[in-house]
C-alpha positions in Angstrom: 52.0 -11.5 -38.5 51.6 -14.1 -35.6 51.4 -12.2 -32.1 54.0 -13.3 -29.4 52.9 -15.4 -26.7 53.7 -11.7 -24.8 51.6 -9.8 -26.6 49.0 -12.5 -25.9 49.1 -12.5 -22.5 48.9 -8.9 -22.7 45.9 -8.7 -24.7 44.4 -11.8 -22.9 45.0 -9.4 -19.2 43.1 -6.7 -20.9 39.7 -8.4 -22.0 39.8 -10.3 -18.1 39.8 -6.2 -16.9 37.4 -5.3 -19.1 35.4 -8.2 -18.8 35.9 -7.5 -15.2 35.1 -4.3 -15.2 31.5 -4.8 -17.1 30.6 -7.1 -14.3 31.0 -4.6 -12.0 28.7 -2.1 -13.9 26.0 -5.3 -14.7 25.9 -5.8 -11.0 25.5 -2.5 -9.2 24.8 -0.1 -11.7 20.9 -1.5 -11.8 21.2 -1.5 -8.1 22.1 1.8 -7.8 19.4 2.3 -10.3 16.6 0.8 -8.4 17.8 2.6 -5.1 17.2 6.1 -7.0 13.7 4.6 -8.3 12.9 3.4 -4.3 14.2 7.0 -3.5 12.0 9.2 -5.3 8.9 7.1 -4.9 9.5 7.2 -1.1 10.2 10.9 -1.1 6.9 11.5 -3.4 4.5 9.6 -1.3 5.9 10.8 1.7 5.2 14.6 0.3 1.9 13.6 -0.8 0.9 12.3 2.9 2.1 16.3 4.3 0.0 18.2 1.2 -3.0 15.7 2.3 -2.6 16.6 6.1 -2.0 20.3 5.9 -5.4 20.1 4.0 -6.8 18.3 6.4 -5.6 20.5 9.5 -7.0 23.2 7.3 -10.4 21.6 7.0 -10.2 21.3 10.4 -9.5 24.8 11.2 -11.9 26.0 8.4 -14.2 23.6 7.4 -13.6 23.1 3.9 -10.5 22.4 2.3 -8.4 24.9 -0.3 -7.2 24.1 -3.5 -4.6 26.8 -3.2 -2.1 24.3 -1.0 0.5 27.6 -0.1 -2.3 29.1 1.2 -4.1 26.1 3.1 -0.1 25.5 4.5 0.6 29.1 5.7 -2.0 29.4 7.6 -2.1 26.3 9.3 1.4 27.4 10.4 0.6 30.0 11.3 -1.9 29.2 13.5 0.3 26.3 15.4 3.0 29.6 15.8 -0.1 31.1 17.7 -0.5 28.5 19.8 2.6 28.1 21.0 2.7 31.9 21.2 -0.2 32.1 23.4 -1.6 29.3 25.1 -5.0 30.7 25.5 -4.9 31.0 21.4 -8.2 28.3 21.1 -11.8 28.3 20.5 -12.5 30.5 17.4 -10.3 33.2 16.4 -9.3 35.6 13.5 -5.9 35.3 11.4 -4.9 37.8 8.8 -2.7 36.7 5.8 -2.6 37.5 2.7 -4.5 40.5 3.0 -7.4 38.5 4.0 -9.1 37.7 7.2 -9.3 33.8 8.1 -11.7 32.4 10.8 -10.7 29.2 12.4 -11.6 27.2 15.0 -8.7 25.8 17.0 -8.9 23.1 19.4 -6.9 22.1 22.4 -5.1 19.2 21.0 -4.4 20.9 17.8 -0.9 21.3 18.3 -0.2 18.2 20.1 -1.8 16.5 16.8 0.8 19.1 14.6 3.4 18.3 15.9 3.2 14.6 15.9 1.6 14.6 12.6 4.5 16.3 11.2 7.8 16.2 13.8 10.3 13.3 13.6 9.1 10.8 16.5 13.0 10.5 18.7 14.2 9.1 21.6 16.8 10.3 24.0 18.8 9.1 27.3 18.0 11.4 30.0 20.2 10.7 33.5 17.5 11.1 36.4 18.3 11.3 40.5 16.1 9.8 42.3 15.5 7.9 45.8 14.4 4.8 46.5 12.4 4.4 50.1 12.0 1.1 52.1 8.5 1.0 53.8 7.0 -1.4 56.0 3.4 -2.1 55.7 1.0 -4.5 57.0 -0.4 -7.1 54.5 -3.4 -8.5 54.8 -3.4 -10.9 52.3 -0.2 -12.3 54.4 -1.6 -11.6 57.6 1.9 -9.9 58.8 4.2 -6.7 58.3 5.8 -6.6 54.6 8.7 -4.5 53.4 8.4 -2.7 49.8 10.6 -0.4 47.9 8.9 2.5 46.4 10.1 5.9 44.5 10.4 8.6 47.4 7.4 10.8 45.3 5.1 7.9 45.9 5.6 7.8 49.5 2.5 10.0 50.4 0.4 8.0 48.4 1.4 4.9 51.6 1.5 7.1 54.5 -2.2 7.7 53.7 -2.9 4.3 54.2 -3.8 2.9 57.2 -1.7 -0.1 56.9 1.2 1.9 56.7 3.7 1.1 59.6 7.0 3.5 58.9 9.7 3.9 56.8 13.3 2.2 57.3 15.6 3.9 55.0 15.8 6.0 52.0 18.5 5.3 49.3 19.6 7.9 46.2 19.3 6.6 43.0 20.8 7.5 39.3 19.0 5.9 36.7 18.8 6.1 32.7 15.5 6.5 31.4 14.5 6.6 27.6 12.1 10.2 26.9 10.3 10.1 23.9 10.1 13.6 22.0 9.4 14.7 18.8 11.9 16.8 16.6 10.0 19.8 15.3 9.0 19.8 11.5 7.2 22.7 9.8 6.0 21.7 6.4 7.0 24.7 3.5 6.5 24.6 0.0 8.3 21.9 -1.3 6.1 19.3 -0.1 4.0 20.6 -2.8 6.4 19.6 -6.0 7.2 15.8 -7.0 10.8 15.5 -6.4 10.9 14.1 -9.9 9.6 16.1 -12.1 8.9 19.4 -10.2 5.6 19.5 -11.2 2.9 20.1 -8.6 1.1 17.6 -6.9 -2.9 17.6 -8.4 -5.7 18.6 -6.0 -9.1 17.6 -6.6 -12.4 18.7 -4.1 -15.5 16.5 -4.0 -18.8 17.9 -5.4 -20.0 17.8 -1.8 -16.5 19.5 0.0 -16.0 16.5 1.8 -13.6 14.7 0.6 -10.1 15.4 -1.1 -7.9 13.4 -3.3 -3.8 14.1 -3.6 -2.7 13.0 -7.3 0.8 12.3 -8.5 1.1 14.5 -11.7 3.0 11.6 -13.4 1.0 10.5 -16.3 2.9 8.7 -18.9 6.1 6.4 -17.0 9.4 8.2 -17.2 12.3 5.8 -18.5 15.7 7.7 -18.6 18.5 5.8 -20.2 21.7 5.2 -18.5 25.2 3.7 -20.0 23.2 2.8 -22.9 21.7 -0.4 -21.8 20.3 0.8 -18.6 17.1 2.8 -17.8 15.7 4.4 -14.6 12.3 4.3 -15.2 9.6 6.0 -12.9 5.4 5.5 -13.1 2.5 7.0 -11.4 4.1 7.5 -7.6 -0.2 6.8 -6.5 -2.9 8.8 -5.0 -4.3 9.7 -1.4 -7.9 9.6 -1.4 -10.4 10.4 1.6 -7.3 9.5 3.5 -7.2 6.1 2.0 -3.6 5.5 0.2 -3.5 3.6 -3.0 0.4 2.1 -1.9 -1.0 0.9 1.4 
């Protein structure tokens, strides 16, 4: 039975669709593929670098590092909560968790370094009044009087001088200015799990205490099939080393 030239068109429209349609999948479906691959290696490493600074702001609250990476974390939280509880919190003091006494040592810039080891580094627009003074001076170098416009809370910092002749007028200013702040972070336990596989992140202590190394737990790579002919596949996401980064 011959087909129509109908039907053929017909059947012809339908293989353009699907053929259409399979160019679509070959094309971004790997794409998406290798987004979720960037994705959870970002995420991972990213984790890794908070495990390997909590341990570090424990070392430098303790001395030696912990293997037990909850307990290491709580307490380094808990002592920047201190701080910012009580500014006189430094030099060394006692904190009680876990039914146990912890000495540490805490230094002044402790939680400045916390918080921009761990906040989110932002900038806002912040609308400022201020005036604007003109000043006459006498400059030497010009061997005559000079005019100069200054910031009105500079102006003591002229009439000190003895070059300083008088001011003319004083103008109010709005102006934009840019503030940098950081957005507050506080590390919990899920910086302690690969996003992938949920398994913990592997903690090693040198034989001296000195130095620490922050593991991927992925061993063998993970390939995951997808619509058959695709596969995500993951590998080792690195290691952090004495604070050297295998990625970098």
């Amino acid at each position: 039975m011959e087909l129509t030239n109908q039907k053929k068109a017909d059947l012809l429209e339908i293989v353009i669709i699907l053929a259409l349609f399979f160019l679509i999948v070959v094309i971004y479906v790997p794409v998406a593929i290798w987004e979720d691959e960037k994705y959870y290696e970002e995420q991972s490493r990213y984790r890794m670098q908070n495990v390997y600074d909590i341990e570090s702001f424990y070392s430098r609250l303790t001395g030696e590092y912990n293997l037990n990476f909850l307990e290491a974390m709580t307490l380094v939280n808990s002592a920047r909560d201190s701080t910012i509880a009580d500014s006189l919190f430094l030099g060394e003091q006692n904190i009680k968790l876990f039914d146990k006494n912890f000495t540490v040592d805490i230094d002044e810039s402790f939680g400045f370094e916390y918080d921009t080891t761990f906040g989110v580094k932002s900038f806002r627009k912040d609308t400022v009044n201020d005036t604007t003074v003109q000043i006459v001076i006498f400059a030497e170098d010009l061997g005559r009087e000079d005019t100069s416009f200054i910031r009105k809370k500079n102006l003591s910092t002229y009439i000190d001088s003895e070059n300083f002749i008088g001011v003319i007028k004083e103008e109010p200013l709005e102006r934009v200015e840019a503030i940098e702040y950081y957005k507050t972070y506080i590390p919990d336990s899920v910086n302690y799990f690969c996003p992938l596989t949920k398994d913990a992140y592997v903690l090693e202590i040198s034989d001296d205490g000195t130095e620490l190394t922050v593991s991927s737990p992925i061993d063998e790579p993970i390939i995951e099939s997808h619509y058959l002919i695709f596969s995500f596949k993951a590998t080792n996401h690195g290691v952090i080393k004495g604070g050297r980064k295998s990625w970098n």
